[in-house]
KOLTITOR-554113 format. One line per field, with one value per residue: residue in one letter; x, y, z of N, C-alpha, C in turn. Coordinates in nm, 2 decimals, m for minus. Example, Ala and Ser with C-alpha at 12.3 -4.5 7.8 and 13.67 -1.06 7.14 Angstrom:
r = [A,S] $
n.east = [1.32,1.28] $
n.north = [m0.57,m0.22] $
n.up = [0.78,0.71] $
ca.east = [1.23,1.37] $
ca.north = [m0.45,m0.11] $
ca.up = [0.78,0.71] $
c.east = [1.32,1.29] $
c.north = [m0.33,0.00] $
c.up = [0.78,0.79] $
//
This chain:
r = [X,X,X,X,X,X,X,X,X,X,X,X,X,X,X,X,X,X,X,X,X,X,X,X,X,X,X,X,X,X,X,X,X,X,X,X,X,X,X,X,X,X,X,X,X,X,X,X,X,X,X,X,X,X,X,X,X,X,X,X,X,X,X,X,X,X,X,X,X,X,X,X,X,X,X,X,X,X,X,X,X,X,X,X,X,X,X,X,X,X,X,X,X,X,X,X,X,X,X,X,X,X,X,X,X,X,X,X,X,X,X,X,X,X,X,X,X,X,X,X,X,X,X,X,X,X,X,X,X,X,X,X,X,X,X,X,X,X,X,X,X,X,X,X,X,X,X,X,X,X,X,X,X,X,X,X,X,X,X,X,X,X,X,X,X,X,X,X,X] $
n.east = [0.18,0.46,0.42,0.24,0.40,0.57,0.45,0.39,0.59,0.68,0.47,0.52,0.79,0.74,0.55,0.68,0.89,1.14,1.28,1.32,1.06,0.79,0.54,0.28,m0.02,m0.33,m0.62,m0.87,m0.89,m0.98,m1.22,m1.33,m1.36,m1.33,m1.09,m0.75,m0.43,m0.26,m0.41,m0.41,m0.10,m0.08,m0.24,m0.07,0.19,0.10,0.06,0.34,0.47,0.32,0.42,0.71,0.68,0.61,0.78,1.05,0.91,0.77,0.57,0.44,0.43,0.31,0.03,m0.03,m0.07,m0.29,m0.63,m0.84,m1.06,m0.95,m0.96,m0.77,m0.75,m0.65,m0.38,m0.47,m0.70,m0.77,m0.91,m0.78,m0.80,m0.65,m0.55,m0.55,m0.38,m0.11,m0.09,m0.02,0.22,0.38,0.42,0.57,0.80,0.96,1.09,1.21,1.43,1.40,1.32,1.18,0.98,0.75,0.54,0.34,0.17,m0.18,m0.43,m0.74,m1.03,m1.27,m1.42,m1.43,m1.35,m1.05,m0.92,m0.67,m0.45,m0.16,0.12,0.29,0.63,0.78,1.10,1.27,1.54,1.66,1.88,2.17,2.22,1.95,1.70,1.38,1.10,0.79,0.51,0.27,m0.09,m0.18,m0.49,m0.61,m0.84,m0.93,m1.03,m1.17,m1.13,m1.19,m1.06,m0.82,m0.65,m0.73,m0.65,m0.87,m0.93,m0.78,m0.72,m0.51,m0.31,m0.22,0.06,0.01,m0.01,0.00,m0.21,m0.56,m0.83,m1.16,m1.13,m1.25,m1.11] $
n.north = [3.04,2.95,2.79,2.61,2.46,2.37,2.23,2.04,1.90,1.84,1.61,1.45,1.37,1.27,1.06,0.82,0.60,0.49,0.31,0.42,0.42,0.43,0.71,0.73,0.66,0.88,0.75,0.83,1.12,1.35,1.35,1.36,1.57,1.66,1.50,1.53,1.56,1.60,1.47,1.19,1.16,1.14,0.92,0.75,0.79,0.69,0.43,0.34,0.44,0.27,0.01,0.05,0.05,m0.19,m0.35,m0.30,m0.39,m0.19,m0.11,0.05,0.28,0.16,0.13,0.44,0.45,0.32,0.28,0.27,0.05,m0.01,m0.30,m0.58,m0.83,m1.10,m1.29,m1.55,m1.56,m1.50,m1.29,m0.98,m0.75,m0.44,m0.43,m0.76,m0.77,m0.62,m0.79,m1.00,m0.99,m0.90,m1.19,m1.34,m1.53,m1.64,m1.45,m1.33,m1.12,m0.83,m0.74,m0.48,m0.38,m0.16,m0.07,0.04,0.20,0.31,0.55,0.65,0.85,1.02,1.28,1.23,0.95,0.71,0.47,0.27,0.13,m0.14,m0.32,m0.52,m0.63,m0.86,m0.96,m1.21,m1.28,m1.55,m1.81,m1.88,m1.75,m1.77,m1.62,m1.57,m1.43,m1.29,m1.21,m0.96,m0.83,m0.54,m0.39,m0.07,0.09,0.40,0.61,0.97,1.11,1.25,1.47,1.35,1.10,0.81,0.47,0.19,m0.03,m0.33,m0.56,m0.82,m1.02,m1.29,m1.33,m1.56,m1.68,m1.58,m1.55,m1.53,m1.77,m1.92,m2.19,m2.53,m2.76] $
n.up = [m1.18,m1.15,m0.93,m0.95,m1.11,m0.95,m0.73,m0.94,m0.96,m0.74,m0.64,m0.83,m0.74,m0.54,m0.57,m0.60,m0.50,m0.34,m0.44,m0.72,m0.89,m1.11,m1.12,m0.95,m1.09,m1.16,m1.20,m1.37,m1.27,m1.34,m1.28,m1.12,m0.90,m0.62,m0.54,m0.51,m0.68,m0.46,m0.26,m0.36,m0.35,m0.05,0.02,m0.13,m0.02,0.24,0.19,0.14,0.35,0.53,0.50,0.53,0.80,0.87,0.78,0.99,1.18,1.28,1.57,1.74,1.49,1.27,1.40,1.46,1.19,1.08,1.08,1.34,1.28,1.08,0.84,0.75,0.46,0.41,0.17,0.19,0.26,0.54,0.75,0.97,1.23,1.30,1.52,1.57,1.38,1.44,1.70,1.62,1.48,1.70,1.80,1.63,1.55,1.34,1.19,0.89,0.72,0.47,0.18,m0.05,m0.31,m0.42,m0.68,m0.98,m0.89,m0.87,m0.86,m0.72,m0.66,m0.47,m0.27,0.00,m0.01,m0.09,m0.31,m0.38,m0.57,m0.59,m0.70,m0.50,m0.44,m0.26,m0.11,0.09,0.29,0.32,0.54,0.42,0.23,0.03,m0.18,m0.15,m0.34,m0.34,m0.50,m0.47,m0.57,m0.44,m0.26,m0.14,0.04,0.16,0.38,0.46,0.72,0.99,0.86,0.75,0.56,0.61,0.56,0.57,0.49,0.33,0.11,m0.03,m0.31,m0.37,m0.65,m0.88,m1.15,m1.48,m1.68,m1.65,m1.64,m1.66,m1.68,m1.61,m1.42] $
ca.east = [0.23,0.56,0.36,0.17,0.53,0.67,0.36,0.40,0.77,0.72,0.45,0.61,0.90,0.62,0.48,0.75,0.95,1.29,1.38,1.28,0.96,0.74,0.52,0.10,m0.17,m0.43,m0.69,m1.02,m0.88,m1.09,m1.41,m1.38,m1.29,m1.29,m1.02,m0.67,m0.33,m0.22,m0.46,m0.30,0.06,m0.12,m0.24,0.01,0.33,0.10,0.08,0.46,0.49,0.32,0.50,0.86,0.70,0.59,0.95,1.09,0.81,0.77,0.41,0.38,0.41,0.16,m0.07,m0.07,m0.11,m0.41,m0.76,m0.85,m1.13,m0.89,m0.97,m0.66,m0.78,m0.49,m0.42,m0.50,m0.86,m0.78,m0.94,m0.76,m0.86,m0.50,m0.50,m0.50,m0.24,0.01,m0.04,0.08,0.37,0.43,0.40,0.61,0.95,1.04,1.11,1.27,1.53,1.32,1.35,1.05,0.95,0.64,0.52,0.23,0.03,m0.29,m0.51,m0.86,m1.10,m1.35,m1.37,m1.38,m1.34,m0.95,m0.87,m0.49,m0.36,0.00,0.22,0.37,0.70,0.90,1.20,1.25,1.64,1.65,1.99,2.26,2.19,1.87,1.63,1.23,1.00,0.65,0.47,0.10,m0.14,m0.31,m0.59,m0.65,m0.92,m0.89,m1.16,m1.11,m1.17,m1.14,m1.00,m0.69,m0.69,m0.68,m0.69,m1.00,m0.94,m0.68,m0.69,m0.44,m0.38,m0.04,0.03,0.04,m0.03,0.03,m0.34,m0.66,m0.89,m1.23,m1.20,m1.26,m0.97] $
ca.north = [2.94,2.88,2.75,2.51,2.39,2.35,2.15,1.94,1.84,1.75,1.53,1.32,1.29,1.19,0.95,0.76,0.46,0.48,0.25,0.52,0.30,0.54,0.80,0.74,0.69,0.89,0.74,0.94,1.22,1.49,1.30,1.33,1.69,1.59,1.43,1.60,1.53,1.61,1.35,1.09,1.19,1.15,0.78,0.66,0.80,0.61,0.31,0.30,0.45,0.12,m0.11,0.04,0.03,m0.36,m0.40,m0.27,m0.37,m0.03,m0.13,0.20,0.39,0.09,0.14,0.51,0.52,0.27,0.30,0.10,0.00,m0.13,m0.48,m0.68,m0.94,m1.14,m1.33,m1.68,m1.55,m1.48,m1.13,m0.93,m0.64,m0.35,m0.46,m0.84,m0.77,m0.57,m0.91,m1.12,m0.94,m0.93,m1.29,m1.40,m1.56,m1.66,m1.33,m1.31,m1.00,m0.89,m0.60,m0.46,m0.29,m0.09,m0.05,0.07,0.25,0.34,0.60,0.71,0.91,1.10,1.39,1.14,0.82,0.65,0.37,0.32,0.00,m0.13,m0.42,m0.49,m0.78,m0.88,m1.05,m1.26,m1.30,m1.68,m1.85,m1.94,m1.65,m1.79,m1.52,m1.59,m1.38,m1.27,m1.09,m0.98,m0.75,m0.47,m0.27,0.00,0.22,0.47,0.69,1.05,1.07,1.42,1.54,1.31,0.96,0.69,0.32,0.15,m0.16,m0.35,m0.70,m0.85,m1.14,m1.32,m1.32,m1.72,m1.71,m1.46,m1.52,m1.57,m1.86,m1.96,m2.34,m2.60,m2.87] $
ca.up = [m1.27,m1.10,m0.77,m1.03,m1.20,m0.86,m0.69,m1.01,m0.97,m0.57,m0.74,m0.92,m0.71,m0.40,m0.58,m0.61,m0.37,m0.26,m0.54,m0.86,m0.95,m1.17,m1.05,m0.94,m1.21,m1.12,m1.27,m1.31,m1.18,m1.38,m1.32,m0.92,m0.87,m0.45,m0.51,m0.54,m0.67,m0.30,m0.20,m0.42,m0.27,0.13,0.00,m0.14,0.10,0.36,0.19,0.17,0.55,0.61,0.48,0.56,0.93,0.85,0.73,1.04,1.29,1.42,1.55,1.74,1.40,1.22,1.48,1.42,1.05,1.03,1.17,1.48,1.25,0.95,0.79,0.61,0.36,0.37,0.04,0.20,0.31,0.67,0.78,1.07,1.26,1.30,1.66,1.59,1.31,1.57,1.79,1.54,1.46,1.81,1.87,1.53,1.61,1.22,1.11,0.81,0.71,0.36,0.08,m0.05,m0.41,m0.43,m0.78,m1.01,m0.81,m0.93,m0.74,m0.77,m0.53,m0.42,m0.14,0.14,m0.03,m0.20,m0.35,m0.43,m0.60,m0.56,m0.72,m0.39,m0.45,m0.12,m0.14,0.20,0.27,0.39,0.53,0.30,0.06,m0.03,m0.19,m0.16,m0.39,m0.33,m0.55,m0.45,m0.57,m0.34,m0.33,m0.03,0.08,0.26,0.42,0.52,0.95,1.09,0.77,0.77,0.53,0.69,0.58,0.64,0.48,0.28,0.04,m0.14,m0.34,m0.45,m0.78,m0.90,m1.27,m1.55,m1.73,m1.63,m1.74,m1.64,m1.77,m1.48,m1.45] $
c.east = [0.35,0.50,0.30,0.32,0.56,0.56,0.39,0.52,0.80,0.57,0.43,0.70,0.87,0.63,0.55,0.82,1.09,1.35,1.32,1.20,0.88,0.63,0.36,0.04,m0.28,m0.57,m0.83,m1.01,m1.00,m1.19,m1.43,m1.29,m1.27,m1.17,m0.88,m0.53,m0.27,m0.27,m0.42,m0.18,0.01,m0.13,m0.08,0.16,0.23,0.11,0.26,0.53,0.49,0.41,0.68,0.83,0.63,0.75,1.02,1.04,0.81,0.60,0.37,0.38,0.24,0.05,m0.12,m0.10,m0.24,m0.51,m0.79,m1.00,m1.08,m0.93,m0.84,m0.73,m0.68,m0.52,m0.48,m0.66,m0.89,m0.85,m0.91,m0.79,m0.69,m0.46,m0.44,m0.34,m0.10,0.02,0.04,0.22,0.44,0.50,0.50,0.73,1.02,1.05,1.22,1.30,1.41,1.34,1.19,1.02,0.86,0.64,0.40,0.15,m0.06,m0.36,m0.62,m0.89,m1.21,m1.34,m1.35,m1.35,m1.17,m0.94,m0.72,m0.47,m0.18,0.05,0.32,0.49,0.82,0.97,1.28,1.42,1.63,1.83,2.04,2.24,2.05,1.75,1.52,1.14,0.88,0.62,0.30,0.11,m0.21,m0.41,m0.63,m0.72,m0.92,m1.03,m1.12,m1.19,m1.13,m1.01,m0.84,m0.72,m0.61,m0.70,m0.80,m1.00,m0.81,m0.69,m0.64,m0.43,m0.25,m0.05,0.12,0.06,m0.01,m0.11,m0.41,m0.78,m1.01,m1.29,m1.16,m1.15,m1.05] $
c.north = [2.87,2.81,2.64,2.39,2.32,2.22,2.02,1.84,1.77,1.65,1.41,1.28,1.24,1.14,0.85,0.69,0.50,0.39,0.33,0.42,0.49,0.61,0.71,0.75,0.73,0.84,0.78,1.09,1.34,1.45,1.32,1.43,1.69,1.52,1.49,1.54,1.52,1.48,1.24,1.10,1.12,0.99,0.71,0.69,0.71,0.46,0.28,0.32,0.32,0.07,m0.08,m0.01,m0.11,m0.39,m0.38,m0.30,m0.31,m0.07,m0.04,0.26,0.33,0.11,0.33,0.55,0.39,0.30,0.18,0.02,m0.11,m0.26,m0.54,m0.81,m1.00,m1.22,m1.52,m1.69,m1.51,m1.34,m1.10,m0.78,m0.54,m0.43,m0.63,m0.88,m0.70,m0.74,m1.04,m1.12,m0.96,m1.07,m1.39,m1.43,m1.59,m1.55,m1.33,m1.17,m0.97,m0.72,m0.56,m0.37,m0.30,m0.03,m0.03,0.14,0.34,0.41,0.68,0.76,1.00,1.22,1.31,0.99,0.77,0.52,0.34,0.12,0.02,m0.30,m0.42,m0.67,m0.78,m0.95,m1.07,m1.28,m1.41,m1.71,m1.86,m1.86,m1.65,m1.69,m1.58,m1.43,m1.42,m1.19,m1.08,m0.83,m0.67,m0.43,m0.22,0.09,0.27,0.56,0.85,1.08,1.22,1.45,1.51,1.17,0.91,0.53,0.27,m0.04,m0.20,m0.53,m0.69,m0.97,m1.17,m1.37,m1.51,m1.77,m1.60,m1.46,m1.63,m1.69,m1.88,m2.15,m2.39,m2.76,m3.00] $
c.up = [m1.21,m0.95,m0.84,m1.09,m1.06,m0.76,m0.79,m1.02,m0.81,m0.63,m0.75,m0.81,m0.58,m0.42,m0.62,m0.54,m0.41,m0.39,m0.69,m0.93,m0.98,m1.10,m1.08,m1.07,m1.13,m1.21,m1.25,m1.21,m1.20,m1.35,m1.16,m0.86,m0.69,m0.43,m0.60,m0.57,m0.50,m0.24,m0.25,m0.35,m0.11,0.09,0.01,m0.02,0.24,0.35,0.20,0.27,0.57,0.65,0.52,0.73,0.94,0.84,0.88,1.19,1.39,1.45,1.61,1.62,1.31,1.26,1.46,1.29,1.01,1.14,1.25,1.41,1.11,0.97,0.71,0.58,0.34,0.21,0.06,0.23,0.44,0.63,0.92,1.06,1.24,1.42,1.68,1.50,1.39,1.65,1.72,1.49,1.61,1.89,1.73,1.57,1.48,1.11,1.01,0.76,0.53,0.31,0.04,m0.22,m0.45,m0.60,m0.84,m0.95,m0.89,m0.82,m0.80,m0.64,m0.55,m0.27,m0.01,0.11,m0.18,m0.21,m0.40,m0.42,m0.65,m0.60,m0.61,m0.42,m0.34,m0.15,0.00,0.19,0.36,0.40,0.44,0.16,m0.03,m0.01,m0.21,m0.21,m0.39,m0.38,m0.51,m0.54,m0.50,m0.40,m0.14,m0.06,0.16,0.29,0.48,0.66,0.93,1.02,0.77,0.69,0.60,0.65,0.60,0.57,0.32,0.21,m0.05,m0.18,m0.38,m0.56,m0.82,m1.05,m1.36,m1.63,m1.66,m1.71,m1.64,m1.66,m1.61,m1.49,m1.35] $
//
């Protein structure tokens, strides 16, 4: 019982970001016994590994926490491979200084297969004090490789509108 309390209290305080955003929805957890609170925690601390080592452009660490098979969906439509994404970073010269809060995350799964969504909103620090917000939406899957998740593919979308409509302008 006290190994169950104590698992439940690292957790919570896993699934959580550096700025106290609230803890993982597992959603469907009971229905997809393969798939573990633990495994929730492995997701999501990699999606936020990522992105501190995007923020930071550690592209040795990037390069080891995605699959050399990863896909990014960017939100404009591009699709890069891991490797072409490391070259772009490499080759970027308008790097902007930029904060980062990771929110919502939603995580479902199966024994080798996650999904883990994330309200990801950057805040770009431009000259003269001037603050630039981005809010997108993710969604990553991950796949489990030689019993280790890993990434396998990633689209997101920037968030432009607050409701959805189908009417044609």
């Amino acid at each position: 019982m006290k190994s169950n309390l104590f698992f439940f209290l690292v957790m919570i305080v896993g699934c959580t970001n550096i700025s106290k955003q609230p803890a993982v929805t597992l959603s469907e957890q009971h229905t997809s016994p393969g798939f573990t609170p633990e495994d929730s925690l492995v997701v999501v601390t990699s999606v936020q590994e990522f992105f501190k080592a995007f923020d930071e452009r550690d592209l040795h660490k990037m390069n080891d926490i995605l699959d050399p098979r990863m896909k990014i969906i960017h939100y404009n439509g591009a699709t890069t491979n891991r490797e072409e994404m490391i070259d772009i970073l490499k080759e970027t010269k308008n790097w902007w200084p930029r904060t980062r809060k990771l929110s919502g995350f939603e995580c479902i799964g199966s024994a080798d297969l996650a999904i883990v969504g994330v309200y990801n909103e950057v805040i770009f620090s431009l000259p003269e004090n001037k603050k630039v917000i981005e809010p997108y939406k993710e969604t990553w899957i991950f796949k489990k490789i030689a019993n280790q998740w890993k990434p396998v593919r990633c689209h997101y979308s920037k968030v432009v509108v607050d409701k959805h409509t189908e009417e044609v302008e």
